[in-house]
N, C-alpha and C positions, 0 to 999 in steps of 0.2 A: 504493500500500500504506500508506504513513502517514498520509495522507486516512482510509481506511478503518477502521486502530485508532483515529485519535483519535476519528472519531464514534463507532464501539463503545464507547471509555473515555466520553466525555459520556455518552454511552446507558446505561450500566450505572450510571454517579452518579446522575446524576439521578432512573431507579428505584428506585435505594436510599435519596433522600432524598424519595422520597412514598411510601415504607413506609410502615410502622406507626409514627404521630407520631414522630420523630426531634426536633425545633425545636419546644419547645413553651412555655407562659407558668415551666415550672420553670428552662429555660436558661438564666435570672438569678439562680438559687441557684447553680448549677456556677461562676459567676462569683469569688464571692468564695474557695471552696473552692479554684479554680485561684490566684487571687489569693494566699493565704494561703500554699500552697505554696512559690510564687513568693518571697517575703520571706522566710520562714524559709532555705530550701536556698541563697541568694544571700550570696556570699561578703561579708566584714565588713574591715574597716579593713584589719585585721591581716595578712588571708589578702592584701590588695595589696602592701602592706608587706614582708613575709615573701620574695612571689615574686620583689620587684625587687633585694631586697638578694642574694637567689640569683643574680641575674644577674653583678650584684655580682663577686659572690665567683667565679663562674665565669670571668669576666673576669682576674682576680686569678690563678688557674689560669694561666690561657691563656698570663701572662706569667709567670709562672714557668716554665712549657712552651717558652718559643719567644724567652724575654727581653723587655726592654723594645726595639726594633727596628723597622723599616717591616714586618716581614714578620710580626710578632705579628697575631694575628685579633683579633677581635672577634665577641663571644656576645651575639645578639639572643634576643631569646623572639617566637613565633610561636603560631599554634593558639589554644586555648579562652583562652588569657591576653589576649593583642593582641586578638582578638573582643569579651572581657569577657561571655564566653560560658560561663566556668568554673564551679564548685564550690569549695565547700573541700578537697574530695576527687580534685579534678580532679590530671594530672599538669600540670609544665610544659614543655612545647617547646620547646627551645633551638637554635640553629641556628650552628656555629660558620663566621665569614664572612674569609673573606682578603682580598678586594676587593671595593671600592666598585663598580663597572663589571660586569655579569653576564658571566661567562668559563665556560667549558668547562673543566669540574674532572674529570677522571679518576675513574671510580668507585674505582681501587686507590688513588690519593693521600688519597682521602674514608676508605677504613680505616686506611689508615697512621695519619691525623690521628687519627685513636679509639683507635689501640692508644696512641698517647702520652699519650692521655687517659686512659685504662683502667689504665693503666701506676701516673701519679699517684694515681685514684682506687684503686685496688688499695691501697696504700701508705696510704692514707687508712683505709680500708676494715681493715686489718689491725689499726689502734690505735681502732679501733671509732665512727670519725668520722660515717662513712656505711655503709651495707649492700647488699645487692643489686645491685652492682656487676655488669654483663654487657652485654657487645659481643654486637649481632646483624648479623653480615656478611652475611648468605645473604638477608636481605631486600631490598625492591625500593629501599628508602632505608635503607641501613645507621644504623643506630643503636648508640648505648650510651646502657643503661638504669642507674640510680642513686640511690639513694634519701638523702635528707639526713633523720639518724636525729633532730634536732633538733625540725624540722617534720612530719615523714612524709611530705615533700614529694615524689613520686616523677620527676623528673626525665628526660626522652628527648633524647640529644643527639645531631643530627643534621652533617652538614658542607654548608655552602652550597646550604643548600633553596632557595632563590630563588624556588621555586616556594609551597611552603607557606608562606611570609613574605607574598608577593604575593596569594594565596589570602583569606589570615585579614585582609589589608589591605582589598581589596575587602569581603568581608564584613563589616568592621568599620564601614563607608564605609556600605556600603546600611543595617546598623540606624539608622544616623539617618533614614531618610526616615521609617520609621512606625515608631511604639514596639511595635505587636503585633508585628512579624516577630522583636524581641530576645526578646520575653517567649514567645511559642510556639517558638523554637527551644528556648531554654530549658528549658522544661515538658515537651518531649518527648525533649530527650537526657536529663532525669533521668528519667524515664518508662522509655525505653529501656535504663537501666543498672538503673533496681530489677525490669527484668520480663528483665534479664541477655541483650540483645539489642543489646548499644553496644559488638562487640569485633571487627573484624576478626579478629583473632588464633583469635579463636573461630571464624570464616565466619561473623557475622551482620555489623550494618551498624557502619559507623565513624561518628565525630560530622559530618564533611563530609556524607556522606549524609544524614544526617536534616537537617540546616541546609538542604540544599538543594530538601529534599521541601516543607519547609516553605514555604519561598521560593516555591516553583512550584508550592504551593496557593495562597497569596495574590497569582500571580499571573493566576491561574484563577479568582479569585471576580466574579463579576460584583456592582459596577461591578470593575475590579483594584485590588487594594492596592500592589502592587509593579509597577514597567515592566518588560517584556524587559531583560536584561543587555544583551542587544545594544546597545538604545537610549543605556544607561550608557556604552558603548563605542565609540560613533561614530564620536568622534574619535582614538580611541586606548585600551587595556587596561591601563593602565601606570595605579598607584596615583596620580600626581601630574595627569594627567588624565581621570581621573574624580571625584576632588574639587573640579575646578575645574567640570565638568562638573555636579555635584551637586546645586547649587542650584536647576536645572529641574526638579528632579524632587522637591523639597520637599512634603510634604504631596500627594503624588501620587495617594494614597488615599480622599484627607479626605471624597469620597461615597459612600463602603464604610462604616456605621454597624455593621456586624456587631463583635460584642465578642470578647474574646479565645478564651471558654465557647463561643462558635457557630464558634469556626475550630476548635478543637481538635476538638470531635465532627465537624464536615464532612473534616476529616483524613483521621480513622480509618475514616468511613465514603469516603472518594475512596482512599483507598488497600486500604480492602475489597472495595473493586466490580470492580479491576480486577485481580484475585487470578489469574485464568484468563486474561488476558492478555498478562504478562509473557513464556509461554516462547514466545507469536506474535513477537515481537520489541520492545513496548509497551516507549520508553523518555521518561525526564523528559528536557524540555531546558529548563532554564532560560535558555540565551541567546536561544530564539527564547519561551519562556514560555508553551511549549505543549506538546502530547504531540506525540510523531515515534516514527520504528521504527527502530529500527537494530540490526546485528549487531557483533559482535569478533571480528574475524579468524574472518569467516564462522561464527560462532558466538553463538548466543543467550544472553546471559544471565539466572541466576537473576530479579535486577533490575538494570533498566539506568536509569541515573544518568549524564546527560554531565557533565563537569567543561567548567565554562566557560572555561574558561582553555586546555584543550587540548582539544578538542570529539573529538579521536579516542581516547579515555580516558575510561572508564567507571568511578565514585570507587566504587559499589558492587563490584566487582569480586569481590572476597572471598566475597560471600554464596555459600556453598555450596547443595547440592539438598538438604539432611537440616535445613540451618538456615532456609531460607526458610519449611519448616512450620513451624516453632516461631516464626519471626518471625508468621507468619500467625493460630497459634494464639492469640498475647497479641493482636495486634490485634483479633480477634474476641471474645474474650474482655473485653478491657477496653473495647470497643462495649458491649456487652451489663451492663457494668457500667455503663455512664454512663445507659446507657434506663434500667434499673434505677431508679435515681437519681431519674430526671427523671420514674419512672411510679410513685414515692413509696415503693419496696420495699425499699430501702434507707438510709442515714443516709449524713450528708456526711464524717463522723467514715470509716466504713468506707469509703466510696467512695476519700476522701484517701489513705489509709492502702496498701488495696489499688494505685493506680495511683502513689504516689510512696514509698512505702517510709512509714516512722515519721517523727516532727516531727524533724527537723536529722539522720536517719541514710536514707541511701540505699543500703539495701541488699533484697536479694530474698525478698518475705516474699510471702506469701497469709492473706488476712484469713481470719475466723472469725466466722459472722455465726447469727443466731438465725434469718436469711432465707436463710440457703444452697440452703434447698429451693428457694427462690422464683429463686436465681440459677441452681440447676442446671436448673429447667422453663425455661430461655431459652436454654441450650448445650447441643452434645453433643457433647462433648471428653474422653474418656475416658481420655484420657495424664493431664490435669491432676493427679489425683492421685498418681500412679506418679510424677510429674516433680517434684512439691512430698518425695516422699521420698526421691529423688534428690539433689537438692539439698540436703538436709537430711545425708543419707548424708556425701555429698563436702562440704561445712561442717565436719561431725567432723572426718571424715579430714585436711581442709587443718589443724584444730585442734593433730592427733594430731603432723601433721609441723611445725609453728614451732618455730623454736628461740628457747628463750629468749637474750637480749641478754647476752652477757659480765658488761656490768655488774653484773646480778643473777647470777652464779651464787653461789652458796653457799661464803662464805667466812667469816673472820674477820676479816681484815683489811681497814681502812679503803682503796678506790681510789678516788685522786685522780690530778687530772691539773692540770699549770702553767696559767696563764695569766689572764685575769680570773677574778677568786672570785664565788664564788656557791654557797649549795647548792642543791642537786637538789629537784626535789620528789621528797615521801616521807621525805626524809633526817629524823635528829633533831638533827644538828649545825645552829650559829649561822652566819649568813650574814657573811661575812669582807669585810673590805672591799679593793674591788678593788685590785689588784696589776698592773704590767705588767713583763714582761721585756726584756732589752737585747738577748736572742737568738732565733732567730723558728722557727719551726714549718716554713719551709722548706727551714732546713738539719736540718729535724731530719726530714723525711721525704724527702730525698733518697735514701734508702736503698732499697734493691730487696728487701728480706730479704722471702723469705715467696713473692718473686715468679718464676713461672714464667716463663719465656722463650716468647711467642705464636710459634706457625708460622704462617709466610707465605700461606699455604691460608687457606680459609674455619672450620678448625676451631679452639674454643675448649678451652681445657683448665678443667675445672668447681671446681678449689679452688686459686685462685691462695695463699693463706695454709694452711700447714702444723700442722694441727689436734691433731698432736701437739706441737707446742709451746704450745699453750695458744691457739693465733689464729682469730681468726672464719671460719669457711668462706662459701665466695660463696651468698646464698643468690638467685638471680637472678628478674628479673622479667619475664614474656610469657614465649613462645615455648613451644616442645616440645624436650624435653631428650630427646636420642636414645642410650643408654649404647652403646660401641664398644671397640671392644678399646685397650689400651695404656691406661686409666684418662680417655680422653679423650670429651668428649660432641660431637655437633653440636647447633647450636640453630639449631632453624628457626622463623621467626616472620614476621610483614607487619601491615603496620598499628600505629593505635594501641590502646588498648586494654588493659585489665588491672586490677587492682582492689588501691591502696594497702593498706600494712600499716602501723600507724604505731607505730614500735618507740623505748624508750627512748636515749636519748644526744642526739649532735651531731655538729658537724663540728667538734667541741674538737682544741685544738693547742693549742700551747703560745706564742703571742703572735705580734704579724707583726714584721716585718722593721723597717716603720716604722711608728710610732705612729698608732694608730686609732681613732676613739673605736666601743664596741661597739653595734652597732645591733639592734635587736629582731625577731626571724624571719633574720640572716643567719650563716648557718653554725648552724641548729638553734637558732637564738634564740626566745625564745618571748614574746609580746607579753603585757605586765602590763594587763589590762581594765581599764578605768572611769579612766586616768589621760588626763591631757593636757600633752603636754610632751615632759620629757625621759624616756629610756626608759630603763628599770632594765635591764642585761643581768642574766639566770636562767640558771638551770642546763642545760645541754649548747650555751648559746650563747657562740661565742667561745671553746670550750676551757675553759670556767669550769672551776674548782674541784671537782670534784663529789665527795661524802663519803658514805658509802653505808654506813651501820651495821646489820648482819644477823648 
């Protein structure tokens, strides 16, 4: 049986790439347009800067949490960070660890660790530090989500992923063999997020998924760009020997002359062809770097994606049956846009625009072209526009519900808060020079005010800060808020996924405990452009000062 799909999946490619000219002398215009993309949407000094100092600071948590002691953790980052597979918009993945040595960690002891986290960020969250504060238990990898109001950095903390650490390690390892597999992963999770198809949460695909699709194109292309994982794996799956392993497989590609323009449209079309295949059982494997069949637990799915690391685990899993058409829809659709392109009916300006969003914002738009006629005689997708009002619809609406940030409501009075100065931007006050104090922000949120007591259950309670005194309400990130009696919500959620908000403040407090010099992007710092050197702490970094005249 998996003989049989994969020659149907060949059969079906290969038909589709001796249609109607697909590769032709225009494929070296798509080049630079992908290219151009690629630089602008790729994160800047700052945004590395910003993510590590979060680490940082997480860290700094941890031990305030659990003391200075043998038994304090340690917060790694994992995911699209350790990959350098991010955005500026990306979240960051944290992974809080207790031991060195992989142990069997209790999934209850993994929420305990979150509620104590949730606990302090709550308490943070209530003096307007950070926002979005929310534990999601009910998922397959408990998480608490958390947004640092400084950066809009939206932050998922996980308790000893070992798995997703290990994951994002490997993958970080194979971008060195060939520089196209970083750059088309890349181009197609931001792809994936402006055509609003990169969100488990939602049931369509997670960024593992398409990293992996990608992978297992270019291990498909003849001559291959990539080896079998397997081959990676020989001697062992473990990060520290496959690096050592690495070096065989350098330049493994370097007879593959195909450019990045001809992987991306053979993509869309290798994963167009085999549309009517998937519910037969048609699944990627990237450790043997070829198509195979497989079920889950005698069951088919939408698409099946083996995760290399535990081959009985399917990373697509989420894609639901209602979201696989709309996965399907944009991939045919943005085909049709790229012939377009390439058969002169379009401009590169529109073509960019339509498949990655606007220059430096990735968000889900549909262009507007004088050739629309010329792109609707190529599809017959009748939702498309029903779906573009849609979307436009729920955009308001998410509008309608923000709440504005503390800081700005409407007052007369000057708020400020201790600890290095700085004003805000916006402000019209003089920028003060910094100040530090002798007493620190730890004993100053030590405090529970505000904070509800978590039940031991899977259920969260939806406004840890009491809004009749003036305090932030949670306002949370992912998941599905389910209203239940007694004022309490469940959140059910899976995956990564979700779409930052980037709201004014920081993670201001009022000084540490021991003297620190203020670093730029940590705890809502925000990095000063065009300097070299020493970094100016700004306003909601470090608890600055902030002076807010309205």
């Amino acid at each position: 049986m998996p003989l049989v799909l994969r020659k149907k999946a060949e059969k079906f490619e290969l038909k589709k790439l001796q249609g109607p000219t697909v590769i032709n002398e225009r494929v070296s215009d798509l080049e630079p347009i992908l290219q151009d993309a690629y630089d602008i949407r790729r994160p800047k000094q700052s945004d590395y800067e910003s993510r590590r100092d979060l680490v940082l600071v997480f860290n700094e948590i941890a031990k305030e949490i659990y003391g200075y002691s043998k038994v304090t953790p340690v917060v790694v980052e994992f995911g699209s960070f350790l990959m350098d597979l991010f955005s500026p918009t990306s979240d960051l993945d944290l992974s809080v660890n207790f031991s060195i040595n992989e142990v069997e960690f209790p999934r209850e002891k993994k929420i305990q660790t979150l509620r104590k986290f949730a606990k302090k960020l709550y308490a943070l969250q209530c003096k307007g530090h950070v926002s979005g504060v929310l534990p999601i238990t009910t998922a397959k990898v408990p998480i608490l989500k958390v947004v640092d109001r400084g950066t809009g950095v939206e932050c998922d903390i996980s308790v000893e992923n070992r798995d997703g650490i290990l994951k994002s390690q490997i993958i970080h390892l194979i971008s060195s063999i060939d520089e196209r597999f970083k750059k088309l992963s890349f181009l197609m999770k931001t792809w994936a997020k402006v055509q609003n198809i990169n969100s488990s949460k939602d049931k369509t695909l997670n960024s593992l998924s398409i990293i992996l699709l990608v992978a297992f194109h270019l291990q498909t292309r003849k001559p291959p760009i990539l080896p079998p994982f397997s081959a990676l794996f020989k001697d062992g799956a473990d990060t520290a020997t496959v690096k050592k392993s690495l070096p065989n497989f350098m330049n493994y590609g370097k007879s593959n002359k195909e450019s990045v323009a001809e992987l991306f449209v053979t993509l869309l079309i290798k994963l167009s062809s085999v549309e009517n295949l998937w519910p037969k059982g048609l699944c990627v494997s990237t450790y043997d770097g070829s198509w195979t069949s497989k079920t889950w637990n005698s069951k088919v799915a939408c698409i099946s994606v083996e995760d290399f690391s535990d081959r009985s685990q399917n990373v697509a899993r989420a894609v639901g049956q209602v979201q696989i058409k709309q996965i399907y829809e944009c991939i045919k659709l943005s085909t049709r846009y790229v012939l377009s392109f390439m058969d002169g009916q379009i401009g590169g300006v529109q073509l960019k625009e339509f498949l990655f969003g606007h220059d430096g914002i990735t968000t889900l738009r549909r262009i507007r072209t004088s050739n629309s006629h010329q792109i609707a005689s190529l599809r017959n997708i009748p939702s498309q526009s029903n779906k573009r009002k849609r979307n436009r619809n729920k955009e308001r609406q998410e509008g309608k519900k923000q709440v504005m940030p503390l800081d700005f409501l409407p007052t007369k009075r000057i708020a400020s808060t201790q600890g290095w100065a700085g004003t805000s931007a916006g402000s019209l006050g003089q920028v003060e020079q910094p100040m530090s104090f002798e007493f620190g922000w730890m004993n100053k949120t030590r405090t529970t005010e505000g904070w509800r007591e978590m039940p031991d259950d899977d259920t969260e309670y939806a406004m840890p800060c009491d809004p009749r005194n003036g305090q932030q309400p949670m306002d949370g990130w992912g998941g599905t808020q389910h209203s239940s009696t007694g004022g309490q919500r469940r959140v059910h959620a899976e995956g990564w996924g979700g779409t930052q908000e980037r709201v004014a403040g920081g993670w201001g407090a009022e000084g540490w405990v021991r003297t620190r010099e203020p670093v730029a992007g940590g705890w809502g710092g925000v990095h000063s452009e065009g300097q070299v050197g020493t970094r100016q702490p700004t306003a909601g970094g470090w608890g600055g000062r902030q002076n807010y005249f309205l």
